[in-house]
C-alpha positions in Angstrom: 82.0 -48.0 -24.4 86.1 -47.9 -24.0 86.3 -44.5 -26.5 83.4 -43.1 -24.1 85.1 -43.7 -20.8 88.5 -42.8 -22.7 86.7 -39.1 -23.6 85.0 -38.7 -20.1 88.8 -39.8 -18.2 90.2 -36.9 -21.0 87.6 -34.3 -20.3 88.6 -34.9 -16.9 91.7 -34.3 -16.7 91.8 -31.2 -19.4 89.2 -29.7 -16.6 92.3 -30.5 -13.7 95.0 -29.8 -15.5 94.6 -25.5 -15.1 93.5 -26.7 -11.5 96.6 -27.5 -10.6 98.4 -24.7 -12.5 96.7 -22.2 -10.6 97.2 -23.9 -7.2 101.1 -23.9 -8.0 101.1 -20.2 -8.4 98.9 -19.8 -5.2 101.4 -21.7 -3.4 103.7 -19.0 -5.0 102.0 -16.2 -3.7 101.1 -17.7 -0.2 105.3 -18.6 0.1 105.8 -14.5 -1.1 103.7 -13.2 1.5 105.4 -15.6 4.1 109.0 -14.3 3.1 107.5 -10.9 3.2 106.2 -11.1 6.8 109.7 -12.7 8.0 111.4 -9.8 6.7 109.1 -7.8 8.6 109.6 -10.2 12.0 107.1 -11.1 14.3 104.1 -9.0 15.0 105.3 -9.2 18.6 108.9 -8.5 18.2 111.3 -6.2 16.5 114.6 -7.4 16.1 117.9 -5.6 16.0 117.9 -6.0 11.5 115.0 -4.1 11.5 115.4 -1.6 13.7 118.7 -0.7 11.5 116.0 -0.5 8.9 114.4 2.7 10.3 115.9 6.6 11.3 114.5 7.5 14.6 116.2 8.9 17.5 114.7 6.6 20.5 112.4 3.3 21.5 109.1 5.5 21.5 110.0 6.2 17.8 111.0 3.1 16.8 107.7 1.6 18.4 105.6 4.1 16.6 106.9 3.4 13.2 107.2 -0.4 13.4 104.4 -1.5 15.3 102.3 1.3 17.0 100.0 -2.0 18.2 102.4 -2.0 21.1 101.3 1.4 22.7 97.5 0.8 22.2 95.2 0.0 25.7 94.1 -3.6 25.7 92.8 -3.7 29.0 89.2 -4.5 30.1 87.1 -2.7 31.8 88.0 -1.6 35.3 86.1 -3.4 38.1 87.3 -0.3 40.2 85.9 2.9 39.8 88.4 5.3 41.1 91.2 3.1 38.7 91.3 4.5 35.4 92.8 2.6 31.9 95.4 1.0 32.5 98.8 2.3 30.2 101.1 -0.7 28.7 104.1 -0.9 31.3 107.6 -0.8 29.8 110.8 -2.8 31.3 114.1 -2.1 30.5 116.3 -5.3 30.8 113.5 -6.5 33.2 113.6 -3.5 35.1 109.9 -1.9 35.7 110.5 2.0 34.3 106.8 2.8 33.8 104.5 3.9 30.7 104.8 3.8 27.4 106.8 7.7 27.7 110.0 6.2 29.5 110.4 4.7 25.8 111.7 8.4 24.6 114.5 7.8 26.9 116.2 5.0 25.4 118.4 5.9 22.6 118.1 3.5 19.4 121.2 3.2 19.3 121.5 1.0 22.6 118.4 -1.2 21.7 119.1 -4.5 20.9 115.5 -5.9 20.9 112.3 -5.1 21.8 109.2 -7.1 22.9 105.2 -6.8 23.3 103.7 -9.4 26.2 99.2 -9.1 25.7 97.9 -8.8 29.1 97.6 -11.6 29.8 101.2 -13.0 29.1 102.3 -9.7 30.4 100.0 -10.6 34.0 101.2 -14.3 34.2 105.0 -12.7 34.2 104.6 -9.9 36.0 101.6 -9.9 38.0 98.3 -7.8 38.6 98.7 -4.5 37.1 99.5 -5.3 33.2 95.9 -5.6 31.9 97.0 -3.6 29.0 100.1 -5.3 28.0 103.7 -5.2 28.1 106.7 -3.6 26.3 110.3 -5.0 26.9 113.2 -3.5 25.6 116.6 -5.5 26.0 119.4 -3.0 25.6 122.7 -4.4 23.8 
């Protein structure tokens, strides 16, 4: 009975055993991707580091090539009919400037950072009128 139980305990573990060797190389991966996506920065922010990254001429570039997310109409539906979609609003060192165009303006080269608010976040800050979001560029 002892050499039985001593077999089934071994099977056991001999079953585990490439178990846990393939979870340790899943944690691997998983700790890859996480380095990989801190090297890209957070989905709502582009940092200084990466915007050195990048040739472009202006904000409106930089937005496009990094996270063209920003620029895209979140808004719901109206409840007015005669107002139309709503555009993501840009500040500039929390200064309204307007849509997402006044981006071409800004030269890269005095960016220091540059933020996305959702709607949501964006209306809590702001107030009524940024349905579709936020951009905020911080200038250095």
């Amino acid at each position: 009975m002892k050499i039985r139980s001593f077999h089934l305990v071994a099977a056991l573990v001999t079953l585990a055993a490439p178990g846990c060797a393939s979870s340790t190389s899943g944690a691997g991966a998983s700790q890859q991707a996480s380095q990989a996506s801190q090297h890209r920065g957070s989905p709502d922010r582009i940092s200084q580091e990466e915007l050195a990254t990048i040739d472009v001429q202006n904000a409106l570039q930089a937005v496009q090539r990094l996270r063209p997310s920003f620029l895209q109409n979140r808004g719901g539906a109206s409840s007015s009919i005669t107002q139309g979609p709503q555009d993501v609003v840009v500040y500039v060192d929390q200064t309204k400037m307007g849509g997402p165009s006044t981006l071409s303006q800004i030269p890269i080269t005095d960016v220091k950072e540059i933020q996305h608010l959702s709607g949501t976040d964006a209306t809590q800050r702001y107030g009524t009128g940024h349905g579709s979001g936020v951009i905020i560029v911080i200038r250095k």
